[in-house]
C-alpha positions as CSV (number, residue, x, y, z in Angstrom):
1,X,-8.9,9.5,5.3
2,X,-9.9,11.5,2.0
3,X,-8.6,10.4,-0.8
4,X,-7.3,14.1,-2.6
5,X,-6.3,13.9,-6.1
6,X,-3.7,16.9,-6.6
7,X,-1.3,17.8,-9.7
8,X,1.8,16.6,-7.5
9,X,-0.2,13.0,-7.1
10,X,-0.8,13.0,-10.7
11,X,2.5,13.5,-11.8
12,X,3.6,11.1,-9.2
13,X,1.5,8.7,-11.1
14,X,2.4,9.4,-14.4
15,X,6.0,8.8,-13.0
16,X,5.7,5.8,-12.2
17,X,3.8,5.0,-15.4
18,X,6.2,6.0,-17.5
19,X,9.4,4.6,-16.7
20,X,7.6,0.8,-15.8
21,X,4.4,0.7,-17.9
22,X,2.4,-0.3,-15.0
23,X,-1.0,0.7,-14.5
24,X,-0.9,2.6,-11.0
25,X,-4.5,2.8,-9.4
26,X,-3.8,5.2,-7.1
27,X,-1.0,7.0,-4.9
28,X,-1.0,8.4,-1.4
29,X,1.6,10.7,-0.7
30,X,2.4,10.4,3.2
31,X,4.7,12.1,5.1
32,X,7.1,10.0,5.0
33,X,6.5,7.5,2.2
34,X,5.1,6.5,-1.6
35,X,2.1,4.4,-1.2
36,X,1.4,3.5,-4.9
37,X,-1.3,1.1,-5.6
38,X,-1.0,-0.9,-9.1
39,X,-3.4,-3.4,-10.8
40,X,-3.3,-7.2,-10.4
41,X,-0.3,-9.0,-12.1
42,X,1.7,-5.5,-12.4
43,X,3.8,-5.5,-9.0
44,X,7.3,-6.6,-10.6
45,X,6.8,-4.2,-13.8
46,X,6.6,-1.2,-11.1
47,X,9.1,-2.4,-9.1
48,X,12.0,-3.0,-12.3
49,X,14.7,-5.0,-12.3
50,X,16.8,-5.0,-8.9
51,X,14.0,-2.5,-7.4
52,X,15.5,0.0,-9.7
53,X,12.3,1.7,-10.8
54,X,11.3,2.1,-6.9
55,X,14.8,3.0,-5.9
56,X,14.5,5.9,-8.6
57,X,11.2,7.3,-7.6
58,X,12.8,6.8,-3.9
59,X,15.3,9.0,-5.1
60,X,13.7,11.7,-7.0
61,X,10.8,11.7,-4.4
62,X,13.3,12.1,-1.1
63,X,10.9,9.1,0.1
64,X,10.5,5.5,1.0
65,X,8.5,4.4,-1.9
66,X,6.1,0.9,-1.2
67,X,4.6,-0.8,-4.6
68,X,1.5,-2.9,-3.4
69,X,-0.7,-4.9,-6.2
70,X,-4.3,-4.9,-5.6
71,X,-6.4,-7.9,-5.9
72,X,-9.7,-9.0,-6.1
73,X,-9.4,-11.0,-2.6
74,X,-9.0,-8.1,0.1
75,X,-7.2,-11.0,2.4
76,X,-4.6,-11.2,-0.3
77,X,-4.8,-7.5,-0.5
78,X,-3.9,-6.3,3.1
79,X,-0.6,-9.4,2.7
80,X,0.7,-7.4,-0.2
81,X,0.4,-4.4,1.9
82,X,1.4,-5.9,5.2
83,X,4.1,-7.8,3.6
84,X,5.7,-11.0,4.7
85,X,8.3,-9.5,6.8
86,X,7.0,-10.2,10.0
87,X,4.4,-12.9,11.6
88,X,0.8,-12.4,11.6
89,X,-2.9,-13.8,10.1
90,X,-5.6,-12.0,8.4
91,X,-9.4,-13.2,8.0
92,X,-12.5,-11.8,6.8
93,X,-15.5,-11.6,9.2
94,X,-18.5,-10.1,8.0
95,X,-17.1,-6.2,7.1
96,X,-14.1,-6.6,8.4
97,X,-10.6,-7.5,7.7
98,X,-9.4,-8.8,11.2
99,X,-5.8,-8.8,11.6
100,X,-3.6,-10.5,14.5
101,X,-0.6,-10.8,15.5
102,X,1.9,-10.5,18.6
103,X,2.7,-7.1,20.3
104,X,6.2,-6.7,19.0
105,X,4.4,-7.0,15.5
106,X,0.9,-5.1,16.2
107,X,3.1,-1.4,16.8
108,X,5.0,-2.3,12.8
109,X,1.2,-3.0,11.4
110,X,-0.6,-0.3,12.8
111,X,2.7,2.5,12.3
112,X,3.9,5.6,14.3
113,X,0.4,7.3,15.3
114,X,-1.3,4.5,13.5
115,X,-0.2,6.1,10.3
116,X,-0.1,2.8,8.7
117,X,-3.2,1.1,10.0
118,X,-5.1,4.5,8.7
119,X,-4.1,4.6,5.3
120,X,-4.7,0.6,5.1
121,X,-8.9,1.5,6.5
122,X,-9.0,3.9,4.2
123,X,-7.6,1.7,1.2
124,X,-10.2,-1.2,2.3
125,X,-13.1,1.4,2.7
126,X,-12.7,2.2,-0.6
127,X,-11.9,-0.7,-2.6
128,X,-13.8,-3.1,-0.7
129,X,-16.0,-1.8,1.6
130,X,-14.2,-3.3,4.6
131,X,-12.7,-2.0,7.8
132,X,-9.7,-3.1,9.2
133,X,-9.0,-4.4,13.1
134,X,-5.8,-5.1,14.5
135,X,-5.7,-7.6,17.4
């Protein structure tokens, strides 16, 4: 997956920028979601009170919107991603991020046409030279 910068991802960014004061790293614009990326520590300020600042974007976007912090510690990195919704373990082997999990839970982590699983290799390729595998 290539990551392409465009004036609608830009002024996604700045969007979310301006009303929270987070620093967003990046956005990807799916087709059905908001996939923005913000630095270390800056999670709730993106988020706002009650969710409001992702409800808004949400909103004004016609999208799900999904706030996930980056961290230094890719393990830590695919949970904020993953979430903690559902049951599963994650490990570092070598290059890759190995994640397993039942069969109910595999389909919800790897996403309709392994949307999800796709934009979460690409995310690891490029912020941590990693690839992801889902058992």
């Amino acid at each position: 997956m290539t990551l392409l910068i465009t004036n609608d991802t830009l002024a996604l960014v700045s969007a979310l920028e301006k009303i929270s004061n987070a620093r967003v790293i990046e956005c990807i614009d799916s087709e059905k979601e908001l996939i923005y990326i913000v630095q270390e520590g800056d999670a709730r300020l993106a988020i706002g009170k009650n969710g409001e600042n992702a409800k808004r974007l949400s909103r004004d976007a016609g999208k799900n919107v999904q706030i996930v912090e980056i961290s230094e510690d890719p393990v830590k990195f695919v949970k904020n991603y993953i979430g903690n919704r559902m049951d599963y373990s994650v490990e570092l082997k070598e290059s890759s991020i190995i994640i397993t999990t039942d069969d109910y839970n595999k389909g919800r982590i790897i996403g309709k046409g392994g949307t999800k699983v796709k934009i979460l290799g690409s995310l690891l390729k490029r912020h941590y030279n990693l690839q992801v595998k889902v058992n």
